[in-house]
N, C-alpha and C positions, 0 to 999 in steps of 0.2 A: 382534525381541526376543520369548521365549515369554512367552504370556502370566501365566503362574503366578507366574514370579520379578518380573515387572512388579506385579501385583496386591501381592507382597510387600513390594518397594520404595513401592508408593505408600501402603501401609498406615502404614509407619515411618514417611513423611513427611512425612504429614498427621495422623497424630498428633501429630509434634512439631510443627508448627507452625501449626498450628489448635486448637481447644476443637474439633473432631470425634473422636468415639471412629470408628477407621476399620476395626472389626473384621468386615462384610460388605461389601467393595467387591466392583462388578461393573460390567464392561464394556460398553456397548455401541453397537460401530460407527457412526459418521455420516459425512457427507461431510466432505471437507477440501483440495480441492485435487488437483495432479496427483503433488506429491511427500512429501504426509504422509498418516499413518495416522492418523486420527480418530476417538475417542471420547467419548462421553458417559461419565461416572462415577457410577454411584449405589453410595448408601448407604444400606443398608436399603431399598432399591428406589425412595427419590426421587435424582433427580437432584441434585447439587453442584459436580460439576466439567467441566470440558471438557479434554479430555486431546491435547495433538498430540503426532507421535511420526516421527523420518526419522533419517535416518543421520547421524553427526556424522563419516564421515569425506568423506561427496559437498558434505556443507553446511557444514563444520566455524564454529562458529558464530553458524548464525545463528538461532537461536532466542534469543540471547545477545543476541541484536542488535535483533530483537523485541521481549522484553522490556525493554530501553532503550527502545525507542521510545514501546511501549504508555504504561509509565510517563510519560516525557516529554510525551506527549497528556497523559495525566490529571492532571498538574501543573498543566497550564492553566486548567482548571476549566470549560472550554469547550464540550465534548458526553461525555457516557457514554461510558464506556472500560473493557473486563472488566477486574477486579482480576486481577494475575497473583501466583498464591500458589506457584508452583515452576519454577525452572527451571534443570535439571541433564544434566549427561552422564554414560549407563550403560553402560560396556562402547563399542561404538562406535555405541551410540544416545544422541540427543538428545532429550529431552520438555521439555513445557511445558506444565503446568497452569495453568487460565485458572477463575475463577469462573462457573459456568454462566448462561447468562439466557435467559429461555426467551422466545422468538421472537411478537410479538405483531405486529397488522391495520397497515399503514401505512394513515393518514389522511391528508386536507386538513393538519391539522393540523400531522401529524408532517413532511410537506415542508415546510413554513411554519416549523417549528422550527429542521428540521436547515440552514435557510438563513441563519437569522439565527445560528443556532451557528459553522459552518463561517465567515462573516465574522468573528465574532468568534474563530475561530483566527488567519485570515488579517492581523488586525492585530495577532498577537504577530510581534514583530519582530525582528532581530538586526543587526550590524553589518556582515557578510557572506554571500554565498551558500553552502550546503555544512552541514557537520554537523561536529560537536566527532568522529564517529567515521565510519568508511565501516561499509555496513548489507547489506542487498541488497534486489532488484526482482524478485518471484518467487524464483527460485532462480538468478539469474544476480546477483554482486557489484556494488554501487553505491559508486563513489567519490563524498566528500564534503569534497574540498579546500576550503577556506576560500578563498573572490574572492570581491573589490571588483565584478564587472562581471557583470549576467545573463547577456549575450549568453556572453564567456567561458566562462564556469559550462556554461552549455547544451550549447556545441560542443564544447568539451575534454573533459567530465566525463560528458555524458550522452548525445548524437550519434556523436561519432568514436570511443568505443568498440566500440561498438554494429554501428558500419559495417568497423571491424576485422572484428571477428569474423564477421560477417556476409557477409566477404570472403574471411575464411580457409575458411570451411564454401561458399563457391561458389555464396552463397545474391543475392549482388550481385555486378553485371556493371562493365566500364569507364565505362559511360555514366550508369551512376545513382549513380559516385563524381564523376564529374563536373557530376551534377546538383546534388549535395548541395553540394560547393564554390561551386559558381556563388548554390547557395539563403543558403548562412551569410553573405556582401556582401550579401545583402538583408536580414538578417533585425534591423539594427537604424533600417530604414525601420519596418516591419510591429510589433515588439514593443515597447511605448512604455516609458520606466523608470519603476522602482515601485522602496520600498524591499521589502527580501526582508521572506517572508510564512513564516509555518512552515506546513508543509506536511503532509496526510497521505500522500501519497508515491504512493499506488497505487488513487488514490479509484474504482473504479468501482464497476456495481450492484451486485457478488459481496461488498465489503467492508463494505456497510452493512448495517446490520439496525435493527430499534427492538424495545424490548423489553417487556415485558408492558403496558405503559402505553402503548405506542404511542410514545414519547419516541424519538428516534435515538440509535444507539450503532455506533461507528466498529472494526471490528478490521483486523490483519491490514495497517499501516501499514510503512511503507518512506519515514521521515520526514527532514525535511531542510527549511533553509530557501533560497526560492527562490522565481520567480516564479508567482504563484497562478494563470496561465494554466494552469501544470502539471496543477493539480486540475482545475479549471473545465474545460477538455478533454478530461479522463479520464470528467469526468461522461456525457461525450456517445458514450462508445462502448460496445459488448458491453450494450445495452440503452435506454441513457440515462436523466434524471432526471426526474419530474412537474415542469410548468410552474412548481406553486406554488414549488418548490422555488429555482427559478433570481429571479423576481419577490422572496421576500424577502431572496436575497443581495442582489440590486441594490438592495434599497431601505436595508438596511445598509451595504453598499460599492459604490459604486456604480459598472458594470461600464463599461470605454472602449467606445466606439462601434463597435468593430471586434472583440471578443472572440471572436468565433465565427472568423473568422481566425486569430488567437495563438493560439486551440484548437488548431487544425485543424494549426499549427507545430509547437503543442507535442506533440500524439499521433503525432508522427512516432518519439516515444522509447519507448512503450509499443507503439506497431506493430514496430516495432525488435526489441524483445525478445521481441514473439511470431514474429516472424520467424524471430531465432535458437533460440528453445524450440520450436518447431514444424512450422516449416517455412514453404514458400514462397504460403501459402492468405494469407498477410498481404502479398506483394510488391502486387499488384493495388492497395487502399488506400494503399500507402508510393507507389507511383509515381506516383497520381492527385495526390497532392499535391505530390511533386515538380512537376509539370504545371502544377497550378495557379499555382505562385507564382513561374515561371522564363518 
């Protein structure tokens, strides 16, 4: 989308729907991922908005589906969550205007916070696994059928897609469908039941931030409720989390004796997806764990 007719539309529609007069917007670039276009928005040369921008006919969407989510967190009242003040299709692009917040020091602190936050996500609860909508994980589609059963929930909904497609791309072989079958009979030894947990969906280092206070603030969710192993082992990959951080979840909810295992199960679903978005730099971690628990 050129930039100019962008600038115009964003002008109309932050005026109408803010007390901002939006008559010098101006762009400029930041990181966002491998499928969006990311910008900071100033006005009059401060910063106000965060702007994402990708196609709405590869993603058709899910920015839509973001925004449900984003919201959904911040109904909780549970950790900082950016206000989303736009989110429309133009042409065959998708944006999504996010309140800006500008990126402040992680402390002691702030891991001490975001742990007693995040359990206190983890005990909003539901009477089922799955989501009132399906969403997506990265930019590959996340079904969120509503089951009674984690194990279910896991294998149908978030595993054996995954291993589909991953099958169809020639990305996995005979023996590591074999593995995976042999792994789902074990895996309600290994996963102890809990009621479902909501979830932020795609928790690792890249989605948290804390903001000028140092406070945690969560984007960029892929939410759903389900077992909080989910998160809890999302924490531990592409970086991992400070100690404090793990110490005051458990001293809020307190973790089973085996949780670095259910991790280790559970990031079989986000190895998965890097699998199928990337390629085969992820098979080596998927098959290690295969190994481990067969």
């Amino acid at each position: 989308m050129n930039i100019q007719p962008l600038k115009e539309l964003l002008t109309e529609r932050i005026s109408k729907q803010t007390k901002i007069a939006a008559g010098s917007i101006e762009l400029s670039p930041v990181g966002g991922g491998s499928i969006n276009n990311c910008y900071k928005l100033l006005i009059s040369n401060k910063p106000k908005f965060f702007l994402k921008l990708n196609s709405a006919v590869s993603f058709p969407g899910l920015f839509e589906k973001e925004k449900n989510g984003l919201r959904f967190l911040a109904s909780q009242n549970c950790i900082r969550i950016p206000s989303v003040i736009l989110c429309e299709t133009a042409g065959d692009h998708q944006l999504l205007l996010l309140e800006w917040i500008e990126s402040g020091i992680r402390s002691d602190d702030t891991w001490r916070q975001f742990g007693e936050q995040l359990a206190r996500l983890h005990y909003t609860s539901n009477d089922y696994f799955g989501f009132a909508e399906d969403n997506y994980m990265g930019s590959l589609p996340q079904a969120n059928n509503l089951v009674e059963n984690w194990i279910d929930f896991f294998v149908n909904y978030r595993i054996r897609p995954q291993i589909e497609l991953a099958e169809n791309k020639k990305l996995l072989d005979k023996s590591h469908i074999s593995s995976f079958e042999a792994l789902f009979k074990r895996l309600n030894s290994i996963i102890n039941i809990e009621k479902p947990s909501l979830l932020h969906g795609d928790l690792w280092s890249g989605n948290f931030m804390c903001d000028e206070r140092s406070a945690p603030v969560l984007i960029d969710p892929a939410i759903y409720f389900g077992h909080r192993s989910m998160d809890l082992g999302m924490t531990t990959l592409f970086g991992g989390f400070d100690k404090g951080f793990y110490d005051a979840y458990h001293y809020h909810y307190p973790l089973p004796g085996n949780y670095h295992e259910q991790g280790e199960l559970c990031n079989l679903y986000p190895l998965l997806i890097h699998l199928n978005l990337f390629g085969q730099s992820y098979l080596p971690d998927i098959s290690h764990t295969l190994r481990k628990f067969l």
